[in-house]
LOPA-780859 format. One record per residue (C-alpha): residue number from 1; residue in three letters; x, y, z. Coordinates in nm, 3 decimals. Each point is the difference from the previous one (the first is absolute). Example, Ala and Ser with C-alpha at 12.3 -4.5 7.8 and 13.67 -1.06 7.14 Angstrom:
# LOPA-780859
<1,"ALA",<1.230,-0.450,0.780>>
<2,"SER",<0.137,0.344,-0.066>>
***
This chain:
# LOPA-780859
<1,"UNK",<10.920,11.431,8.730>>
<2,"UNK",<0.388,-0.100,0.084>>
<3,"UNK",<0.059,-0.219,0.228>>
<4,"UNK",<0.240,0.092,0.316>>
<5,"UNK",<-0.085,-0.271,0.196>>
<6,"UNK",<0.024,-0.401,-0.031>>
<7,"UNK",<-0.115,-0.230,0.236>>
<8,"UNK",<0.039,-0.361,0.023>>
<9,"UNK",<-0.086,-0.202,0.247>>
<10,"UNK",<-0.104,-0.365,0.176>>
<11,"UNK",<-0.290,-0.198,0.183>>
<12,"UNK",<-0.010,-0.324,0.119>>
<13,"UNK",<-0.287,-0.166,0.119>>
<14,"UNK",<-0.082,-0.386,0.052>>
<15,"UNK",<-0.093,-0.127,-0.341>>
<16,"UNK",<-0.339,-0.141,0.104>>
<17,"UNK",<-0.096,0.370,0.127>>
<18,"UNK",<0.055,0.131,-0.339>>
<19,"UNK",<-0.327,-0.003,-0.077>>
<20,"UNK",<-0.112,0.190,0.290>>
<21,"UNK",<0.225,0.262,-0.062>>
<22,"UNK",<-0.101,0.059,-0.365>>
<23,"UNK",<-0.304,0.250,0.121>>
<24,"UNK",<0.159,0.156,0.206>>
<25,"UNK",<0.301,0.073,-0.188>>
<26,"UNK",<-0.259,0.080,-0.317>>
<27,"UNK",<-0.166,0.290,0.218>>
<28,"UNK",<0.429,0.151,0.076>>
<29,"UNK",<0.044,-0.031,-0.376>>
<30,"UNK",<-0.284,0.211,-0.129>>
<31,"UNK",<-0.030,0.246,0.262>>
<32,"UNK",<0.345,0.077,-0.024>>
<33,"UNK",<-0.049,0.058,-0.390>>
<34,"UNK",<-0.270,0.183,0.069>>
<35,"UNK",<0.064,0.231,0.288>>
<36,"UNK",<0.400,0.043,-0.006>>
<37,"UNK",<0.196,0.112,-0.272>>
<38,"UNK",<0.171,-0.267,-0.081>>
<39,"UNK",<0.113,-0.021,-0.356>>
<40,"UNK",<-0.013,-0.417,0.027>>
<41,"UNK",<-0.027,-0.275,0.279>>
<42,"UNK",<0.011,-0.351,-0.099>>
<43,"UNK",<-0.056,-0.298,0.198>>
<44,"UNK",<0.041,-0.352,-0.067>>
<45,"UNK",<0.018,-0.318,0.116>>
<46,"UNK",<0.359,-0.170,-0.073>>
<47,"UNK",<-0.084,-0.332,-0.185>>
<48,"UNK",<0.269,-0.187,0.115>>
<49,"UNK",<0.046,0.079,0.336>>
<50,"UNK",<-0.332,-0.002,0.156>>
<51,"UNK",<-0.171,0.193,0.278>>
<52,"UNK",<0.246,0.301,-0.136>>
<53,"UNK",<-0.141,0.329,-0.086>>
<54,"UNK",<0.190,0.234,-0.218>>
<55,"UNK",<-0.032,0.371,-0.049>>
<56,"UNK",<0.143,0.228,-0.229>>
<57,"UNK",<-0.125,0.371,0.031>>
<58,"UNK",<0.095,0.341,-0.172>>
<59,"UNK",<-0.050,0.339,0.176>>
<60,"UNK",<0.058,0.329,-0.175>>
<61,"UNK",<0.128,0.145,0.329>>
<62,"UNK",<0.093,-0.103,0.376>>
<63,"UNK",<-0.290,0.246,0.155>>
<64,"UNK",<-0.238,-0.260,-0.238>>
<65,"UNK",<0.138,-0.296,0.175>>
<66,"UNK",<0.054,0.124,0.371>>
<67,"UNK",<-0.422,0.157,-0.068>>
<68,"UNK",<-0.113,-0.438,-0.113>>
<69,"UNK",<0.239,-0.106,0.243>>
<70,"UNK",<-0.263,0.221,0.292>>
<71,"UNK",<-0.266,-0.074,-0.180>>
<72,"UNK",<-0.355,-0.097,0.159>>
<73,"UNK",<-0.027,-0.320,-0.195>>
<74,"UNK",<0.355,-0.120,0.140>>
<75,"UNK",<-0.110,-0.070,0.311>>
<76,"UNK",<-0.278,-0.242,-0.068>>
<77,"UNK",<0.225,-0.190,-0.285>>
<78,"UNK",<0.266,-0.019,0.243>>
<79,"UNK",<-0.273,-0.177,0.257>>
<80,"UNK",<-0.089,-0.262,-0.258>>
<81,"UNK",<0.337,-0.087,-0.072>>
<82,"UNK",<0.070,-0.086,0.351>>
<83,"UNK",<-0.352,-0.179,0.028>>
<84,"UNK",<0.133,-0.187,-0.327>>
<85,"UNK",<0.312,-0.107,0.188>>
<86,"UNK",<0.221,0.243,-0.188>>
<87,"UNK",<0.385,-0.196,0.059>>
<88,"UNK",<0.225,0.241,-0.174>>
<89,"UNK",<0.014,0.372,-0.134>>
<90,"UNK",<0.297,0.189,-0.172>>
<91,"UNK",<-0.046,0.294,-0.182>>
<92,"UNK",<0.300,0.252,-0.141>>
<93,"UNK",<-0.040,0.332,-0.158>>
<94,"UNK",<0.246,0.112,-0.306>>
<95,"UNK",<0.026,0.391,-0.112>>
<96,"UNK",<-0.044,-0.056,-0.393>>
<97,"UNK",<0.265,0.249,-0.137>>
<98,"UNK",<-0.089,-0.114,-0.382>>
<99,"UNK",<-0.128,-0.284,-0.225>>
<100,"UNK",<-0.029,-0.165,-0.338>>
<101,"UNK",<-0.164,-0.244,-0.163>>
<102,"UNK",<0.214,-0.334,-0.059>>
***
C-alpha cells in the first residue's frame, strides 16, 4: 500500500499521569490498527522529555484519515485524555508526493 499521507504529531501530559494514560492510549493504538486503514501509527513516549507523547502515522489516502479522525473510538480516547490532564496537542498532516529509503 503507498502511503499519501504522514502524520506527526504531540501530547503532553503531567509526567506522573503517564501511567494512567498508557491504557487508554493502548485501546486508540490497536483499534485504530485494527479498524482503520492505516498503513502504520506509532506511539511513544519521548525518553528525554517526559510526560510527551509522540505520534507518527501513515495513511494511504486523506478519506482514510478524515474516516479515523470520525471514528467511534475517538470520542472516548479523547475523554480519557482530558480525564488524564492532557496539557498539549499538535498534530500536522503532510501529502507524501514520494519516498526512499536512506
Amino acid at each position: 500500500m503507498q502511503v499519501r499521507v504522514a502524520v506527526f504529531g504531540i501530547l503532553r501530559f503531567p509526567p506522573e499521569r503517564i501511567a494512567e494514560v498508557l491504557p487508554h492510549l493502548r485501546t486508540l493504538v490497536e483499534t485504530t490498527y485494527r479498524d482503520d486503514g492505516c498503513i502504520a501509527y506509532d506511539v511513544a513516549e519521548d525518553p528525554f522529555d517526559p510526560g510527551l507523547i509522540r505520534f507518527s502515522e501513515l495513511w494511504p489516502d486523506d478519506e482514510t484519515l478524515t474516516r479515523h479522525l470520525q471514528a467511534p473510538h475517538l470520542a472516548p480516547w479523547r475523554a480519557a485524555a482530558r480525564s488524564c490532564g492532557l496539557l498539549a496537542r499538535k498534530f500536522t498532516a503532510y501529502h507524501v508526493t514520494g519516498s526512499r529509503e536512506i
